[in-house]
C-alpha positions in Angstrom: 74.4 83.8 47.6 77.8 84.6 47.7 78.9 88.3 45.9 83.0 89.2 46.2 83.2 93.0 46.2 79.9 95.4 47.9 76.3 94.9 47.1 73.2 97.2 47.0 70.3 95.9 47.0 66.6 97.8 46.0 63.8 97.8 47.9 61.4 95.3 48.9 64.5 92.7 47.9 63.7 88.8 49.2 66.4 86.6 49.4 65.5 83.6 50.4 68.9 81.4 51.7 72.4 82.9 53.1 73.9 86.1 51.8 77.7 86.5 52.2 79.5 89.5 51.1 83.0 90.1 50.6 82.8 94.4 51.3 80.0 96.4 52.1 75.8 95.3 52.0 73.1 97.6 51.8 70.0 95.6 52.0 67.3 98.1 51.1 63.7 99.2 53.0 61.2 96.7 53.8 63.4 93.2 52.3 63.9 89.8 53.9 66.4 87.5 54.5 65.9 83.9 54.9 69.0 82.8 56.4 72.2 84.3 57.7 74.1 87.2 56.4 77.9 87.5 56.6 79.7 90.9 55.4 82.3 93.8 56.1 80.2 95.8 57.0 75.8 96.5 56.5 73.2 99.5 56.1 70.0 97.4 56.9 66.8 99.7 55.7 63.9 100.0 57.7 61.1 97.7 57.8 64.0 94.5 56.7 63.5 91.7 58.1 66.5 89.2 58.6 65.3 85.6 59.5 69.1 84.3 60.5 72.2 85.7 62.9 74.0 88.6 61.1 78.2 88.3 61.1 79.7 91.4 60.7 83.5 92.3 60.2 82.9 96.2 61.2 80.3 98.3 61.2 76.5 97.7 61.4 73.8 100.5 60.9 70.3 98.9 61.7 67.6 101.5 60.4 63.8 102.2 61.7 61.4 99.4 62.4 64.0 96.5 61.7 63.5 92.9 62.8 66.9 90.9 63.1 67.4 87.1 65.1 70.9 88.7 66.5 73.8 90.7 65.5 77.7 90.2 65.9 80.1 93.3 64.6 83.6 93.6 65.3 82.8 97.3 65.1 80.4 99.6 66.0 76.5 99.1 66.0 73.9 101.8 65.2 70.1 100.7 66.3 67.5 103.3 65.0 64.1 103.3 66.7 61.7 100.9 66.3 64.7 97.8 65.7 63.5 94.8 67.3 66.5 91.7 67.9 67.4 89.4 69.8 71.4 89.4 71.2 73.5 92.4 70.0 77.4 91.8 70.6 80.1 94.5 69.5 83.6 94.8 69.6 83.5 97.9 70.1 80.7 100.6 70.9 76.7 99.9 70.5 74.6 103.9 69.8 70.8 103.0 70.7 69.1 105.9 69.1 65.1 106.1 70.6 63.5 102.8 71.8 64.6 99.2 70.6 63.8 95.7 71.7 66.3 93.6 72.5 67.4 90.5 74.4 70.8 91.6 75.3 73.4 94.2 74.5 77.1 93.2 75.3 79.4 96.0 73.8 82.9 97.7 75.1 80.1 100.7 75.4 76.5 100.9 74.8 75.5 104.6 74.7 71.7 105.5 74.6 70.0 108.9 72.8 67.0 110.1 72.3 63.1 109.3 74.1 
């Protein structure tokens, strides 16, 4: 699925293939993703589950209880707790807010808060 300009998506959304995104994607609470997911920049809502890598041009915001193969973001990365996925690369600064599971972080920064 291809979309040129932002997209919102509502809760409990399944997409079944690749998602690319020309601006901004806000995949809502408790949807999947099949394949891979390219955009400007992503809100992912707790309890999503993305299936593929996810390509992002600037900023990612991973909420609660979020399952993703791997993320790459030119920009920063925001993991809420409960985010479980696999290598996390950033251009610039990854915030871990309360426990995550992760394979690897690699970030100009990775700065950890909470219990």
């Amino acid at each position: 699925m291809k979309v040129d300009g932002n997209f919102i998506t509502p809760p409990e959304t399944h997409i079944w293939g690749n998602v690319v995104v020309a601006g901004c994607l806000e995949l809502g609470s408790g949807s999947t993703v099949g394949g891979f997911i390219e955009a400007e920049s992503i809100v992912v809502g707790h309890d999503a589950k993305i299936k593929g890598p996810l390509r992002i041009k600037g900023t990612a915001t991973i909420c609660d209880n979020a399952s993703l193969h791997s993320i790459q973001a030119g920009g920063n990365i925001t993991l809420r707790p409960g985010v479980r996925v696999g290598d996390v690369n950033s251009a610039e600064t990854i915030y871990v807010y309360g426990k995550v599971t992760s394979e690897r972080l690699f970030g100009r920064a990775v700065k950890v808060y909470g219990n």
